[in-house]
C-alpha positions as CSV (number, residue, x, y, z in Angstrom):
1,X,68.6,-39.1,33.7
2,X,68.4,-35.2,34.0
3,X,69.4,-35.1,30.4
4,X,66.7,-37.3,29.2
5,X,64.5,-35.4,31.4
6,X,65.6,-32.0,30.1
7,X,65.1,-33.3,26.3
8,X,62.0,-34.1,26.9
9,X,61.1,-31.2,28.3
10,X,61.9,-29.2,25.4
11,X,60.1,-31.9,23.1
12,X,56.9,-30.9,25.2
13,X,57.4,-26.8,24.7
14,X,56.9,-26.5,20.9
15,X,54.2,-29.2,21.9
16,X,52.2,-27.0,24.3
17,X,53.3,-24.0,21.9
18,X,51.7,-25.7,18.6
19,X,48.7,-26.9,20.9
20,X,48.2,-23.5,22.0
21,X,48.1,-22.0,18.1
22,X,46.0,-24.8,17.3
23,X,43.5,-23.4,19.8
24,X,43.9,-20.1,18.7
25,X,43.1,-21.1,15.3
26,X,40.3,-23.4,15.9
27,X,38.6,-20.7,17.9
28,X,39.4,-18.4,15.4
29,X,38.0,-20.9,13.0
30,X,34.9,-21.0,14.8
31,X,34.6,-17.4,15.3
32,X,34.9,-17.3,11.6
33,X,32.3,-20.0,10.8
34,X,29.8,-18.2,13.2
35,X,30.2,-14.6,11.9
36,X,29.6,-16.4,8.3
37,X,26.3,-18.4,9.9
38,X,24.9,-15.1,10.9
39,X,25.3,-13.4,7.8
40,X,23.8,-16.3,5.9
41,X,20.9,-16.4,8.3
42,X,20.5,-12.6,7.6
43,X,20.6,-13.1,4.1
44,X,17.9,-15.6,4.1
45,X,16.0,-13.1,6.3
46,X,16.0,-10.7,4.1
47,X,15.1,-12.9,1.2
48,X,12.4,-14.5,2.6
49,X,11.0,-11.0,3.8
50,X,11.5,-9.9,0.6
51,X,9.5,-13.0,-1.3
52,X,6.9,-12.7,1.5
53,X,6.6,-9.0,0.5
54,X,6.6,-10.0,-3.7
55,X,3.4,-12.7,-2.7
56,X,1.5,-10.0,-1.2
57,X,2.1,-7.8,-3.8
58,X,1.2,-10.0,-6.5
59,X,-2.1,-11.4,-4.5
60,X,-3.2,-8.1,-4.3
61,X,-2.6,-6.8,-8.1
62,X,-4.2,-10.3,-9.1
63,X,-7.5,-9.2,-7.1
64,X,-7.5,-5.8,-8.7
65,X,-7.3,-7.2,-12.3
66,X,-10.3,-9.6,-11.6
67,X,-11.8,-6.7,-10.3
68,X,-11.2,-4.7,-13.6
69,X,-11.1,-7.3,-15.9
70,X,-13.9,-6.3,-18.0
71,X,-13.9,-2.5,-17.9
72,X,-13.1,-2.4,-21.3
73,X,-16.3,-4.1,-21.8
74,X,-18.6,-2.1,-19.4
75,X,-16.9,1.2,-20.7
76,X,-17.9,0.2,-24.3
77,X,-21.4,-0.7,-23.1
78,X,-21.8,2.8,-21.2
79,X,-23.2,5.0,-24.6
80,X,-25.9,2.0,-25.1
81,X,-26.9,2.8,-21.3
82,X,-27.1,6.3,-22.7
83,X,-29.0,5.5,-25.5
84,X,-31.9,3.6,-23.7
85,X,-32.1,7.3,-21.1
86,X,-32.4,9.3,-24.3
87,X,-34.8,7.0,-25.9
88,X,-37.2,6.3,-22.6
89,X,-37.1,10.7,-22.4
90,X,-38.2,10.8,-25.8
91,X,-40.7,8.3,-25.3
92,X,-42.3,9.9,-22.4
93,X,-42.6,12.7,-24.4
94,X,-45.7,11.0,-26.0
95,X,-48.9,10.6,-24.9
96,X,-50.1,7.8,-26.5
97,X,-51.6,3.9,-25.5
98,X,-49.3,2.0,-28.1
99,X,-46.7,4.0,-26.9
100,X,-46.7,3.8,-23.4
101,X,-46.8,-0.4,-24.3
102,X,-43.8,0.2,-26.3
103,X,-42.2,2.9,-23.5
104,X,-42.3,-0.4,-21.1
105,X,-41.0,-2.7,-23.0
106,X,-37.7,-0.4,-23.5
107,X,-37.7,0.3,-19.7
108,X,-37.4,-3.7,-19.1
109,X,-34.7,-4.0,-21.3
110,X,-33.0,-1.1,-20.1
111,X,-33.5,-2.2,-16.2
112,X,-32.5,-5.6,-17.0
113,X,-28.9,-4.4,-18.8
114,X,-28.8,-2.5,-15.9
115,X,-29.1,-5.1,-13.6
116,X,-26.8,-7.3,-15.5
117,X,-23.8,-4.3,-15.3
118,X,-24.4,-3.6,-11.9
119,X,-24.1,-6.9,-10.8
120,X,-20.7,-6.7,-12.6
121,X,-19.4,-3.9,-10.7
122,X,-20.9,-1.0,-12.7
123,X,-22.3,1.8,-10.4
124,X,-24.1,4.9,-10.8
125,X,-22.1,8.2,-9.7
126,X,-25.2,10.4,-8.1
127,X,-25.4,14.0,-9.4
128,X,-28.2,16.1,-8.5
129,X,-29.1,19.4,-9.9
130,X,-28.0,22.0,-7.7
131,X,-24.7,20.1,-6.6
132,X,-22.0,22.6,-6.2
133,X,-19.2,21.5,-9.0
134,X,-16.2,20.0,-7.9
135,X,-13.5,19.3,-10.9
136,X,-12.3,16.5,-9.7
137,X,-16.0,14.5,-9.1
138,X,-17.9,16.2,-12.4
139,X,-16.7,16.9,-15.8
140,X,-17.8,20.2,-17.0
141,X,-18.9,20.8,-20.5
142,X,-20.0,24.1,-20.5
143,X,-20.7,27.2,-17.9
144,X,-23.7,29.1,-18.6
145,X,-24.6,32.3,-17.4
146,X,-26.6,31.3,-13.9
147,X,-30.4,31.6,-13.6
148,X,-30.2,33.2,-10.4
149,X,-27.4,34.3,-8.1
150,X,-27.7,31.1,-5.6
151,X,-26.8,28.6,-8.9
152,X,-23.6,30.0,-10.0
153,X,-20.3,27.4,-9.3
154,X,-23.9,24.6,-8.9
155,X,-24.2,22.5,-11.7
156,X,-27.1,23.3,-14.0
157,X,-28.1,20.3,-16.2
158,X,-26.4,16.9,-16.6
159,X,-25.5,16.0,-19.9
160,X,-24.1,12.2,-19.3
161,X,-24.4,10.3,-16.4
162,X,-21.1,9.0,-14.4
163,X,-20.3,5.4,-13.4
164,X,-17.7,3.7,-11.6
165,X,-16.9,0.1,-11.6
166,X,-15.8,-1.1,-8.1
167,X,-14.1,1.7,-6.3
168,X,-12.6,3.6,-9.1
169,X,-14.9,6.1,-11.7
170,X,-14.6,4.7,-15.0
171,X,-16.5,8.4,-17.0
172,X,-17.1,11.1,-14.8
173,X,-20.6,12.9,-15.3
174,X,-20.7,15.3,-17.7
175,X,-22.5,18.4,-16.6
176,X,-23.2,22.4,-17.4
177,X,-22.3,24.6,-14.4
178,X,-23.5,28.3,-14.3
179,X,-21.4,31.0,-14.1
């Protein structure tokens, strides 16, 4: 009986021996599968960051091209704005009652274009006489010599009027600074 007993007590040591790799490997298995389910999970991380990142960035180009959509159109438009200023300070020039009827029906058309563009975005950049020049608000046709010491670096006359269209100058104002 001690024989049987001693063969199967061998039997049972590569037994325990292959149960014990079998552990080994199944934890190392599972080790395995874990370190691979956190780098997936970090992978989808990153790529949903990253597309979360691409929306916002698209959303917020979209707005700015409906914001901008028609500046091609309201820059075109700008030298008929110009043209109704010269003609109304022609206009006013003369002193006349047929005239003046005529001088109003030019400044209604001219208000209501305005109107119409400014309700599209189109805004006035304000330049006053006497505004010290900055280059990079006015663009400066000319320097003259200054009428009087105070003037000179101010802007002098205003040639063309600026405009912007939302948030962003579309012509800067053209102006004559004195020297």
């Amino acid at each position: 009986m001690s024989k049987k007993k001693d063969k199967a007590t061998k039997k049972e040591q590569p037994k325990a021996a292959e149960a014990t790799e079998n552990t080994i490997e199944e934890v190392s298995a599972e080790a395995q599968l874990t370190e691979e389910l956190a780098k997936e999970k970090d992978k989808f991380l990153r790529l949903f960051a990253e597309f979360e990142n691409y929306k916002r960035r698209t959303s917020k180009e979209r707005v700015e091209l409906f914001k901008t959509a028609g500046k091609d159109i309201l820059v075109a438009m700008l030298p008929v704005l110009d043209d109704f200023d010269r003609a109304l300070a022609e206009i006013a020039k003369i002193d006349d009652k047929e005239v003046q009827d005529l001088k109003k029906g030019v400044e209604l058309i001219s208000n209501k274009l305005k109107e119409t563009l400014k309700t599209k975005g189109l805004g006035e950049v304000t330049v006053k006489m006497g505004d010290t020049f900055d280059a990079e608000d006015h663009e400066a046709v000319t320097q003259i010599p200054a009428p009087t010491d105070d003037m000179k670096g101010k802007i002098i006359d205003i040639l063309e009027k600026g405009y912007t269209l939302g948030d962003k100058v579309i012509r800067y104002p053209k102006v004559v600074v004195g020297q």
